[in-house]
The first five atom37 places (N, CA, C, CB, O) and aatype in JSON, in Angstrom:
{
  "aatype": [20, 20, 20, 20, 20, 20, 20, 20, 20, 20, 20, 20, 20, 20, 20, 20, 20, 20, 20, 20, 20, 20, 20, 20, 20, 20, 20, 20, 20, 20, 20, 20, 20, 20, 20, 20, 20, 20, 20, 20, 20, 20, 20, 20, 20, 20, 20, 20, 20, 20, 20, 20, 20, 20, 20, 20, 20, 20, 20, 20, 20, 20, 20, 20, 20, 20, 20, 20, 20, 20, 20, 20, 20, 20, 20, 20, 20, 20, 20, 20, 20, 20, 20, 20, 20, 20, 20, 20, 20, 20, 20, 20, 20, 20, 20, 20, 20, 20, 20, 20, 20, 20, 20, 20, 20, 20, 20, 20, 20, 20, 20, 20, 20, 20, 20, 20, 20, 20, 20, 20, 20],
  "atom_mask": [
    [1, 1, 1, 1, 1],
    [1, 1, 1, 1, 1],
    [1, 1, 1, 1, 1],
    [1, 1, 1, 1, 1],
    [1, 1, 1, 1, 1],
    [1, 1, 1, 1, 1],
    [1, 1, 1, 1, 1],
    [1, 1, 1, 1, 1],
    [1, 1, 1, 1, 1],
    [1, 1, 1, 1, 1],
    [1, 1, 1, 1, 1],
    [1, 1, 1, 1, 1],
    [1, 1, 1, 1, 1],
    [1, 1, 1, 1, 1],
    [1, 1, 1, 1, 1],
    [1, 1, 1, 1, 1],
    [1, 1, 1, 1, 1],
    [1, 1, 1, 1, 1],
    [1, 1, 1, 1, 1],
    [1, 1, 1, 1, 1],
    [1, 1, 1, 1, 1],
    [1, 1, 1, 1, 1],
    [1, 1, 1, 1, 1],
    [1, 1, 1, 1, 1],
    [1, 1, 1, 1, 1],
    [1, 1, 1, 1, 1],
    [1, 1, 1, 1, 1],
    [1, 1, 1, 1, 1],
    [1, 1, 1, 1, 1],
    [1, 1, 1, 1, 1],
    [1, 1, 1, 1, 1],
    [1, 1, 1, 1, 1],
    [1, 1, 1, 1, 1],
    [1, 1, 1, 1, 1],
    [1, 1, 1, 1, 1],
    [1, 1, 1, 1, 1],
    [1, 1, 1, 1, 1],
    [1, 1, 1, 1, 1],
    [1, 1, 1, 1, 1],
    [1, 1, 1, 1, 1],
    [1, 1, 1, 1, 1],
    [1, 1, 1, 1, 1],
    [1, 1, 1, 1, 1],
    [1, 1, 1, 1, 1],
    [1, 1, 1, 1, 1],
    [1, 1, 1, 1, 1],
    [1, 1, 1, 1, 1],
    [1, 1, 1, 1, 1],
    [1, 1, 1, 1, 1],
    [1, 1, 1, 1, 1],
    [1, 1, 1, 1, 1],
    [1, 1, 1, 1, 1],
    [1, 1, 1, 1, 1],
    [1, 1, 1, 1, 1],
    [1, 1, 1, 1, 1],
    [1, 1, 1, 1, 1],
    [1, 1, 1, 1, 1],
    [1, 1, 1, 1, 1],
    [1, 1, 1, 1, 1],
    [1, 1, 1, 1, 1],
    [1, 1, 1, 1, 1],
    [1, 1, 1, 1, 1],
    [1, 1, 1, 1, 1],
    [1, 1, 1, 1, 1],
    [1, 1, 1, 1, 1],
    [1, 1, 1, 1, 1],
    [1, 1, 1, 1, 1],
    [1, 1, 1, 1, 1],
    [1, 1, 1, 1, 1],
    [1, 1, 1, 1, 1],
    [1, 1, 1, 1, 1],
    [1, 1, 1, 1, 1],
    [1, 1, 1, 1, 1],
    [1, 1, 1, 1, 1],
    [1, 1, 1, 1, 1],
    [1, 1, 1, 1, 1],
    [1, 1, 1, 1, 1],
    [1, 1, 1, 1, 1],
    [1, 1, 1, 1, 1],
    [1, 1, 1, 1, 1],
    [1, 1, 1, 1, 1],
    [1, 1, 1, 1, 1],
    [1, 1, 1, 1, 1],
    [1, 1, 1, 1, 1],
    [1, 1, 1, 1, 1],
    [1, 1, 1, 1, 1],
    [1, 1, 1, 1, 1],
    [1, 1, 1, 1, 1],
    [1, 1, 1, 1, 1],
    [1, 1, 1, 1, 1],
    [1, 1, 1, 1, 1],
    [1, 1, 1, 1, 1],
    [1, 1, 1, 1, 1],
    [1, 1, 1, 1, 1],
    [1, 1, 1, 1, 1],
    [1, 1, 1, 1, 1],
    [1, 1, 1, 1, 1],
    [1, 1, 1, 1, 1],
    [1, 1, 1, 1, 1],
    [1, 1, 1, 1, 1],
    [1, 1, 1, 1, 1],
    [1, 1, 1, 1, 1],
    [1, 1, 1, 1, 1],
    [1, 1, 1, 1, 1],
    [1, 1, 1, 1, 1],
    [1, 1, 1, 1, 1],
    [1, 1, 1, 1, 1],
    [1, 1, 1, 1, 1],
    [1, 1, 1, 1, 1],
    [1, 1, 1, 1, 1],
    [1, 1, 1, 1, 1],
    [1, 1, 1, 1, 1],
    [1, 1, 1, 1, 1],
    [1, 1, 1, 1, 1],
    [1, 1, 1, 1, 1],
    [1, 1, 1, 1, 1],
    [1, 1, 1, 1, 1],
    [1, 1, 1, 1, 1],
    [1, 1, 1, 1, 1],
    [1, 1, 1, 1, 1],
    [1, 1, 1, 1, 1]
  ],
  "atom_positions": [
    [[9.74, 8.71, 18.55], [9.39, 8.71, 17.15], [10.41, 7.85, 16.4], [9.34, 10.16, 16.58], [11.59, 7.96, 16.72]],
    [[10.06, 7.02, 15.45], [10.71, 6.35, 14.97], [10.73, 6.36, 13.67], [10.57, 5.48, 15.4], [9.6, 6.13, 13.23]],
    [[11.99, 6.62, 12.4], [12.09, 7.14, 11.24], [12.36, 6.09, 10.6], [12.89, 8.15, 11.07], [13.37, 5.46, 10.91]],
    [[11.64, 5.73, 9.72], [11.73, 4.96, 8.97], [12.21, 5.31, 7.25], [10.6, 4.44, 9.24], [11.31, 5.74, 6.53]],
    [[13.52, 5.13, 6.67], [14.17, 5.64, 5.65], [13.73, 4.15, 4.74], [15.94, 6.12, 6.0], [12.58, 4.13, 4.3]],
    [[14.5, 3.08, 4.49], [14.79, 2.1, 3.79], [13.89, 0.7, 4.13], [16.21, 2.0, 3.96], [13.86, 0.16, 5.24]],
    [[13.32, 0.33, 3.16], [12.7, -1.02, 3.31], [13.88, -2.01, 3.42], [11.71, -1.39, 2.06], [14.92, -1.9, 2.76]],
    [[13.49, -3.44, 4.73], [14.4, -4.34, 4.5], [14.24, -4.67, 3.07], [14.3, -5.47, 5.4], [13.26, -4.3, 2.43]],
    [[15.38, -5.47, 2.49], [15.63, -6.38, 1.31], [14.87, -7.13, 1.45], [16.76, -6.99, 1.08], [14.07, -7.12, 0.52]],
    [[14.54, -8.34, 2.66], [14.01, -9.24, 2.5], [12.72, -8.71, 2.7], [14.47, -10.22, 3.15], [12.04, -9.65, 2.29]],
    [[11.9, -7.82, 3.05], [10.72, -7.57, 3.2], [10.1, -6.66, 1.76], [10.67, -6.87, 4.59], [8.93, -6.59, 1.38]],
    [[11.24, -6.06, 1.18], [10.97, -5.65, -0.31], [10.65, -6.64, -1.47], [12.13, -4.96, -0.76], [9.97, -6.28, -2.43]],
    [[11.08, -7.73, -1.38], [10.74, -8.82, -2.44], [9.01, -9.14, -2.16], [11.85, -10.38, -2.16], [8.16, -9.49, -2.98]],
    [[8.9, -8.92, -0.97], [7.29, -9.34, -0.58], [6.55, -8.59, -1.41], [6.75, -9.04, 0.99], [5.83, -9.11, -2.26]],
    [[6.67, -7.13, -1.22], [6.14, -6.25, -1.71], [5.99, -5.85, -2.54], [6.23, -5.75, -1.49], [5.1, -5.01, -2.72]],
    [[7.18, -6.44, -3.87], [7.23, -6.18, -5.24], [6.67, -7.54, -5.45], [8.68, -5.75, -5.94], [6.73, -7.76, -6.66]],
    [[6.08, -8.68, -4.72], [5.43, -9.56, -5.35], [3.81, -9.12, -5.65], [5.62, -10.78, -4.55], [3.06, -9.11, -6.62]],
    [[3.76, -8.88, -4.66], [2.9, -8.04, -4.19], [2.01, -7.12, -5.4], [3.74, -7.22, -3.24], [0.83, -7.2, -5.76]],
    [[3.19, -6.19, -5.84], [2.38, -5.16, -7.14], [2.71, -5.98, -8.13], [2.95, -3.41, -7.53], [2.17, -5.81, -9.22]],
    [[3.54, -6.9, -7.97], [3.5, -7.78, -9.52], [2.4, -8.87, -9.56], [5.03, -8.68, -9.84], [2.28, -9.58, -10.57]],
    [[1.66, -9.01, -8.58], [0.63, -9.68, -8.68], [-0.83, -9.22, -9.07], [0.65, -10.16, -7.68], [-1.84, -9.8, -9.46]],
    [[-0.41, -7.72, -8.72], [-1.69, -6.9, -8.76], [-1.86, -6.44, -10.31], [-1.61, -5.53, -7.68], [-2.89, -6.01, -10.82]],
    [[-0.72, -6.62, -10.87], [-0.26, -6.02, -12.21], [-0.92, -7.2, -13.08], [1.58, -5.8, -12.42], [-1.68, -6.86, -13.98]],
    [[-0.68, -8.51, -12.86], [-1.12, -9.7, -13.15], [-2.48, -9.72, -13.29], [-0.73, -10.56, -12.29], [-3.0, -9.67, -14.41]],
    [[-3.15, -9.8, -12.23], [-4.6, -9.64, -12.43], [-5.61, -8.11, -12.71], [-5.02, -10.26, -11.19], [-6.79, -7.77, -12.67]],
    [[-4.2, -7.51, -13.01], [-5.25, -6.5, -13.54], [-5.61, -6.37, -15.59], [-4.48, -4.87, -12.86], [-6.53, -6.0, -16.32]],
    [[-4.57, -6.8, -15.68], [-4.06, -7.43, -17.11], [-5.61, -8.75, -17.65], [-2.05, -8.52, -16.66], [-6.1, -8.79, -18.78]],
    [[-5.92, -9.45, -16.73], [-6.52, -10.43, -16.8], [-8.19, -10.09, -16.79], [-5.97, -11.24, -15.77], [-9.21, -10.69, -17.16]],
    [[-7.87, -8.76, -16.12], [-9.37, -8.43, -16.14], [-10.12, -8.35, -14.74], [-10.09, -9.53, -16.97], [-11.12, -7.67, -14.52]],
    [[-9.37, -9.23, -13.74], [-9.73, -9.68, -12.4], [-9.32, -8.35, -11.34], [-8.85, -11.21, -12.05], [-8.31, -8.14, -10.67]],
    [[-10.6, -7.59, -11.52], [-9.29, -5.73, -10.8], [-10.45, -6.01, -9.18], [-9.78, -2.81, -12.31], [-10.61, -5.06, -8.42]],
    [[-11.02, -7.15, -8.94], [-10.88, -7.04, -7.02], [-9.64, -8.09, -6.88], [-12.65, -7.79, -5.83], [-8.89, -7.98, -5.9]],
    [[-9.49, -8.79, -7.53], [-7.95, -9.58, -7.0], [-6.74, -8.62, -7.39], [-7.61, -11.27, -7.9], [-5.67, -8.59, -6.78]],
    [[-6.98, -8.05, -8.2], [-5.56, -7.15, -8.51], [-5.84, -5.64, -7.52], [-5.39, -6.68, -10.62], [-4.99, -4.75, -7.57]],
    [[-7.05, -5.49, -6.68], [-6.78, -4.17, -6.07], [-6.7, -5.19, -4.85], [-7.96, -2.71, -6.16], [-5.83, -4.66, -4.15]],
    [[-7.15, -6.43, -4.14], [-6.58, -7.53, -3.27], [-5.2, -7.06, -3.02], [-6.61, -9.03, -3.94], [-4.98, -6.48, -1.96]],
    [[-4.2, -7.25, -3.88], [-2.75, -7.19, -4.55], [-1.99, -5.68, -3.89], [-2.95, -7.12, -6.54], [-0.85, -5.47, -3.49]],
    [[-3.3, -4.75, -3.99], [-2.5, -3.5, -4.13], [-2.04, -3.35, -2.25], [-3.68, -1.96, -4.97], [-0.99, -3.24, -1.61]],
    [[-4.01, -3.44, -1.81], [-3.46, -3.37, -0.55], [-3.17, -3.77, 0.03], [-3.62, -3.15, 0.0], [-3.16, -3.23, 1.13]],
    [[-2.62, -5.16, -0.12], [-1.39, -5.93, 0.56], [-0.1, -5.29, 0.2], [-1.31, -7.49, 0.1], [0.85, -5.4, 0.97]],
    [[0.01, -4.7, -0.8], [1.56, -3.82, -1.11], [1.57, -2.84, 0.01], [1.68, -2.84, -2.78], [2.48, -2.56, 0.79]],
    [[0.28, -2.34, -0.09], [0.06, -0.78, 0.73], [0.64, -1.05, 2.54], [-2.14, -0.25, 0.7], [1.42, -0.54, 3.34]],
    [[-0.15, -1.97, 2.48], [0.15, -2.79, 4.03], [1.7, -2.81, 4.47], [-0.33, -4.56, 3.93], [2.07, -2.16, 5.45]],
    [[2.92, -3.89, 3.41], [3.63, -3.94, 3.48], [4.85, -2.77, 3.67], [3.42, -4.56, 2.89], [5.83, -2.61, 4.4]],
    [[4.19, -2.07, 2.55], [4.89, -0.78, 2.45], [4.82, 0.36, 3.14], [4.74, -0.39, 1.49], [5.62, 1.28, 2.97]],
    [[3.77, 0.39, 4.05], [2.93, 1.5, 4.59], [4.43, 2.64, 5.5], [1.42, 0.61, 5.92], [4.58, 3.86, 5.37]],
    [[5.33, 1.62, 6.41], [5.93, 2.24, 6.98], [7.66, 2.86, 5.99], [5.88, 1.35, 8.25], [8.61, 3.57, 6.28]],
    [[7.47, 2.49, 5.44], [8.48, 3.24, 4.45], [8.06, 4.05, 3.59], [9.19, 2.48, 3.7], [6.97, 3.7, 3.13]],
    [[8.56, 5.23, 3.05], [8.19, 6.49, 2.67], [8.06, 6.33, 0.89], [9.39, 7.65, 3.27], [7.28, 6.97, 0.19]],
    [[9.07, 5.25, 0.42], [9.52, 5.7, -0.97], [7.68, 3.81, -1.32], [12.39, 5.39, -1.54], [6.75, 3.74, -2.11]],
    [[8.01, 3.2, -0.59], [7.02, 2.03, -0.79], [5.83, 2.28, -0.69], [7.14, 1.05, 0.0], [5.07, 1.77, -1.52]],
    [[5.27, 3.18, 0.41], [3.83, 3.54, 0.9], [3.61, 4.24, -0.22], [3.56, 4.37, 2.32], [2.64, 3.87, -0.88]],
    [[4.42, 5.42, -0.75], [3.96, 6.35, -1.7], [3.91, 5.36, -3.42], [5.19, 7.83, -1.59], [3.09, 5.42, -4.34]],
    [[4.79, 4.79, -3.3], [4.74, 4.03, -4.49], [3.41, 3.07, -4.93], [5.9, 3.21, -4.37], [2.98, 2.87, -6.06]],
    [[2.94, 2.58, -3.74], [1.18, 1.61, -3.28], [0.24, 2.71, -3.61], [0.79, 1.07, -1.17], [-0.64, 2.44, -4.44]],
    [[0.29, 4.28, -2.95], [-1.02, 4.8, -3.57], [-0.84, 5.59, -5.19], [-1.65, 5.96, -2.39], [-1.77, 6.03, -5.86]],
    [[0.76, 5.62, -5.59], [0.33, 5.68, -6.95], [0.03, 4.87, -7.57], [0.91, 6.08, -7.6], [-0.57, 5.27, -8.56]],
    [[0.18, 3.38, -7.5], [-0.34, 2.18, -8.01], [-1.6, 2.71, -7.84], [0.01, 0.78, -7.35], [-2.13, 3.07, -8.89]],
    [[-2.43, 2.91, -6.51], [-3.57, 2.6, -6.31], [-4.47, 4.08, -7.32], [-3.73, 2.42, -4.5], [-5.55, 4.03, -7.93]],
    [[-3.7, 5.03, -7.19], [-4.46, 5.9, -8.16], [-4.35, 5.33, -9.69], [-3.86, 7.46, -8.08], [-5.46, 5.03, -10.14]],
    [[-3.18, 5.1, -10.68], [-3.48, 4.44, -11.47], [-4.56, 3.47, -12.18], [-2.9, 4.24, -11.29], [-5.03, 3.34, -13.31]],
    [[-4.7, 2.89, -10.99], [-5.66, 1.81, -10.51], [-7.04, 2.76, -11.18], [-5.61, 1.44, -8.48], [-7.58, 2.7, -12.28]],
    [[-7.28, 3.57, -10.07], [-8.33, 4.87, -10.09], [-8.84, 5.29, -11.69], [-7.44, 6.37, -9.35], [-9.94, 5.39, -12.24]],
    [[-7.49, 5.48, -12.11], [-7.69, 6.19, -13.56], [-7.81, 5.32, -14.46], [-6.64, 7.06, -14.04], [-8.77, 5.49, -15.22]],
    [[-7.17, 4.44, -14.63], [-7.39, 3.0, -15.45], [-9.44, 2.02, -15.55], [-6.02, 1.74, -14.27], [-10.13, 1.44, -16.38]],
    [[-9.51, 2.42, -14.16], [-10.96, 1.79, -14.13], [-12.05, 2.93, -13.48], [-10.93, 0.28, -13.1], [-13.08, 2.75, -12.82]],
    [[-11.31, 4.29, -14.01], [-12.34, 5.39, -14.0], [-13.27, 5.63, -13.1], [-12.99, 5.35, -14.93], [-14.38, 6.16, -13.13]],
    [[-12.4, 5.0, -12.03], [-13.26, 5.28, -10.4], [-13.04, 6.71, -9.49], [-12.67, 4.0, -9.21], [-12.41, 6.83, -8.44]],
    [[-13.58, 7.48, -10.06], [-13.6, 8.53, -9.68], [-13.46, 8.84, -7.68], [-14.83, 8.9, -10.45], [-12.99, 9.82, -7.09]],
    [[-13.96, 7.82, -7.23], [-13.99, 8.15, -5.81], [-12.41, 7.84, -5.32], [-15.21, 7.19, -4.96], [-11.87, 8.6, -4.51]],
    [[-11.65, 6.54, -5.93], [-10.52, 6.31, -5.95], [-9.58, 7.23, -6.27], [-10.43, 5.49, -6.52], [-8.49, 7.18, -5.71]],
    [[-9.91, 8.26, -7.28], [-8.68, 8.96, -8.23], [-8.7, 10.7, -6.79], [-9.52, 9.43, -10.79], [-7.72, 11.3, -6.35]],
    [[-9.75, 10.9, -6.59], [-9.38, 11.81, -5.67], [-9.38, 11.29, -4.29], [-10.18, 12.91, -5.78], [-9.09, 12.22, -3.53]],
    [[-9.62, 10.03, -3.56], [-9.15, 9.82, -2.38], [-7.58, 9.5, -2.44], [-9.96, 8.78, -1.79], [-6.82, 9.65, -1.48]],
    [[-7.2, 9.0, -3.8], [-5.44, 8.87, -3.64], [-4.76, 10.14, -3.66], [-4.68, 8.02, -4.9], [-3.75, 10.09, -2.96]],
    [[-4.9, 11.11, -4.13], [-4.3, 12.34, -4.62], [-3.45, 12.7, -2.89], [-5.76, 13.68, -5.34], [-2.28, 12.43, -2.64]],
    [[-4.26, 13.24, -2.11], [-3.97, 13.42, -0.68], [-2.92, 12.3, -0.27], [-5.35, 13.33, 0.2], [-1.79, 12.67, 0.02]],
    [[-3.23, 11.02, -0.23], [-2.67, 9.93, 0.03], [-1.19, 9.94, -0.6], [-3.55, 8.86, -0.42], [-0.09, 9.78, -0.09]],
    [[-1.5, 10.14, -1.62], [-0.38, 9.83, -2.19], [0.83, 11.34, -1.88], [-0.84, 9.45, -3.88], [2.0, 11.02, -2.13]],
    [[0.69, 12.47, -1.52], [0.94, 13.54, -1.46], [1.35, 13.46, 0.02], [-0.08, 14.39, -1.95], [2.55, 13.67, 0.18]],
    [[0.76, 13.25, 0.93], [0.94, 12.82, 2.78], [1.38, 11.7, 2.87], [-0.37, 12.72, 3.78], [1.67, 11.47, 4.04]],
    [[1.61, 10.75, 2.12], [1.84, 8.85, 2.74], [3.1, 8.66, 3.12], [1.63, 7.48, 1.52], [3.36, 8.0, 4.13]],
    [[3.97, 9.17, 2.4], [5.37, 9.34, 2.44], [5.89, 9.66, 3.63], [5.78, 10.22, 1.61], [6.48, 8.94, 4.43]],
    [[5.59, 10.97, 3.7], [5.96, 12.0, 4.67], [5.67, 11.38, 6.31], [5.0, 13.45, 4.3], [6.48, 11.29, 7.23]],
    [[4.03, 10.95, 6.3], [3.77, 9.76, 7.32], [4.36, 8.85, 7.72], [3.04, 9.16, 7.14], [4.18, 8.46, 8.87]],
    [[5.32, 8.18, 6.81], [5.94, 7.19, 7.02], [6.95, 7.64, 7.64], [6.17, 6.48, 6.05], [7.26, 7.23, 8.76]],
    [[7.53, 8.46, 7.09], [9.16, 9.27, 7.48], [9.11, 9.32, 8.5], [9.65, 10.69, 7.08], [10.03, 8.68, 9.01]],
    [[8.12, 10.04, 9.57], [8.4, 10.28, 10.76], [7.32, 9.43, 11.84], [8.4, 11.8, 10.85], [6.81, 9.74, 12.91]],
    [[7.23, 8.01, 10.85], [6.83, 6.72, 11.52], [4.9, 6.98, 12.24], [8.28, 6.43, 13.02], [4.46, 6.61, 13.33]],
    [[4.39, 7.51, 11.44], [2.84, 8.27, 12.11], [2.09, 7.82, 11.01], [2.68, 10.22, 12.35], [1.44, 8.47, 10.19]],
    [[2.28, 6.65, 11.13], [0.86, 5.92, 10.07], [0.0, 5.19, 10.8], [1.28, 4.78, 8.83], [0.17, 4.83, 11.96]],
    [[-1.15, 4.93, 9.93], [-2.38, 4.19, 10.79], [-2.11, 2.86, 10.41], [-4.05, 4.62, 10.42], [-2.22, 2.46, 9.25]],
    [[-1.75, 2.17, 11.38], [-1.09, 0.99, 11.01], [-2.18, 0.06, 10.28], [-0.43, 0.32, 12.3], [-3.36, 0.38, 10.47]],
    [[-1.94, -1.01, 9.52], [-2.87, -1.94, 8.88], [-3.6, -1.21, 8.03], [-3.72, -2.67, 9.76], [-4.44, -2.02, 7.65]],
    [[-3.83, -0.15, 7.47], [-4.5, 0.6, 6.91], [-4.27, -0.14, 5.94], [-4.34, 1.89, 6.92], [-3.23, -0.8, 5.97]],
    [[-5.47, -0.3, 4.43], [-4.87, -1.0, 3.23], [-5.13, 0.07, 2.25], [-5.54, -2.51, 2.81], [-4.98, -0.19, 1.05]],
    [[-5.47, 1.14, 2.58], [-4.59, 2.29, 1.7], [-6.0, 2.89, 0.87], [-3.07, 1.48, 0.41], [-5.86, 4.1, 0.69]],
    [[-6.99, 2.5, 0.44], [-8.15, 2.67, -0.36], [-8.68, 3.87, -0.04], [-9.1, 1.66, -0.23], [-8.39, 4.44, 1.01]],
    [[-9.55, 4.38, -0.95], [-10.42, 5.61, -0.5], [-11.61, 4.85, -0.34], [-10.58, 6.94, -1.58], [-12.32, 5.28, -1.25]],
    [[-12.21, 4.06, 0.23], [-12.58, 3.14, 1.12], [-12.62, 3.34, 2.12], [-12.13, 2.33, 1.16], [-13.7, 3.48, 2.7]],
    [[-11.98, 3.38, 2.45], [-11.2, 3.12, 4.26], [-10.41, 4.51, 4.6], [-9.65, 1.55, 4.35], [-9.34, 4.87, 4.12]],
    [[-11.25, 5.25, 5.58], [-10.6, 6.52, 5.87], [-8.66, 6.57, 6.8], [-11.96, 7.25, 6.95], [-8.05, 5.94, 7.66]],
    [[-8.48, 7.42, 6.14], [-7.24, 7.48, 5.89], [-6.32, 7.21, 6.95], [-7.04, 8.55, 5.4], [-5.29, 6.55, 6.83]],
    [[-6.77, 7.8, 8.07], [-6.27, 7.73, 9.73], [-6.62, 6.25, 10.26], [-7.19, 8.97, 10.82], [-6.09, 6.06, 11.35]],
    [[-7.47, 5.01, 9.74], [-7.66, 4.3, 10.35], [-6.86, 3.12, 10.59], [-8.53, 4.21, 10.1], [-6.35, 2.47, 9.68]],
    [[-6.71, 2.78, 12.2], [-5.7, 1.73, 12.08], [-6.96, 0.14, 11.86], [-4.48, 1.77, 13.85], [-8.16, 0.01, 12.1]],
    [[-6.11, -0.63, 11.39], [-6.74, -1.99, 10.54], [-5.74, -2.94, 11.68], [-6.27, -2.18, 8.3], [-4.84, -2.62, 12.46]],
    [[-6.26, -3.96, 11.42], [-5.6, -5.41, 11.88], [-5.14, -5.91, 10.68], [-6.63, -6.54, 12.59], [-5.82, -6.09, 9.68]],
    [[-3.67, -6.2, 10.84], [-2.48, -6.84, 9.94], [-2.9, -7.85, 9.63], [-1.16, -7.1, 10.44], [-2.93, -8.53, 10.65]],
    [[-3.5, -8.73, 8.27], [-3.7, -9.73, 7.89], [-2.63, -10.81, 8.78], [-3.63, -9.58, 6.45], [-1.55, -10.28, 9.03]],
    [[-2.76, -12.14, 9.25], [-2.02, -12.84, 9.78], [-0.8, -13.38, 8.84], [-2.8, -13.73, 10.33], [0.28, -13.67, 9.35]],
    [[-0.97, -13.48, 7.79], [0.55, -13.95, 6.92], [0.67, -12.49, 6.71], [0.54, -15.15, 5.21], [-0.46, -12.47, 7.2]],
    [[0.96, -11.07, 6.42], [1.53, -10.21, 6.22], [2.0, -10.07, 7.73], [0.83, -9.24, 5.49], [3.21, -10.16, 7.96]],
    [[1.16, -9.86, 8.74], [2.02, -9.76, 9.94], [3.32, -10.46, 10.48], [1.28, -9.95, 10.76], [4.27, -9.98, 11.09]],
    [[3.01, -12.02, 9.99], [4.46, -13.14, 9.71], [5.54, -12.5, 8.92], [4.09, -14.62, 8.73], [6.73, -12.35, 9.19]],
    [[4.87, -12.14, 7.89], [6.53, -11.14, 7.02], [6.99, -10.54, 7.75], [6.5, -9.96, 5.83], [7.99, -10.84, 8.4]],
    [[6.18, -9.24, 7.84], [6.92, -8.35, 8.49], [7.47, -8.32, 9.86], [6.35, -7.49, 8.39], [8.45, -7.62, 10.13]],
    [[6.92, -8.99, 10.64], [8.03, -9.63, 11.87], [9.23, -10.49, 11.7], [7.33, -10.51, 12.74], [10.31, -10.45, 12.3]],
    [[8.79, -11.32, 10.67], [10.2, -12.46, 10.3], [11.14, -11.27, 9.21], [9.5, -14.43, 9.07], [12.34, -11.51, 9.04]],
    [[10.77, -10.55, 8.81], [11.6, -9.96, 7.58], [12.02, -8.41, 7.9], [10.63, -10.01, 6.1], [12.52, -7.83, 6.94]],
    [[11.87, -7.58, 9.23], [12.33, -6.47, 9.38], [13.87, -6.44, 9.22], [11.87, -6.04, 10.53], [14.48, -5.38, 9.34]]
  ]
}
């Protein structure tokens, strides 16, 4: 089992580009490029506890902001378990975090997020 406490530095700038991009186009009006945004954060962040959890409160926000009801209670759980998942390294890897996409499922790592996070652990 492998515990994952602290995001690298260099792999944290990704990730705060990441929700600052999502923040960007959500501002603009554009909320599939700004939820695009989120779960690439979610991705990034997935294996750290304080980042993963930080992606599905974005992503509930998200929920409540554009009154998507299926969103606002698939994050609640998520956001409540994501953390804790991470901590003791038992996430579904590639997952991009949505109430969409059931919760346990592992996903295939977009090919430039998989480049980060190999070049930037």
């Amino acid at each position: 089992m492998k515990i994952n406490t602290f995001m690298p530095e260099k792999l944290k700038s990704f990730f705060m580009e990441e929700l600052k991009m999502a923040d960007h186009y959500f501002v603009k009006k554009d909320f599939q490029i700004s939820w695009h945004h989120l779960e690439r954060a979610h991705i990034l962040g997935q294996p750290y506890p304080y980042q993963h959890t930080l992606a599905h409160w974005k992503m509930l926000i998200f929920g409540l902001k554009t009154k998507n009801r299926k969103e606002i209670i698939g994050q609640i759980p998520r956001l409540l378990i994501g953390g804790v998942k991470s901590f003791v390294g038992e996430i579904p890897v590639g997952n991009t975090g949505g109430a969409n996409i059931p919760a346990l499922k592992s996903m295939k790592i977009p090919a430039d997020l998989y480049r980060l996070i190999d070049e930037n652990r």
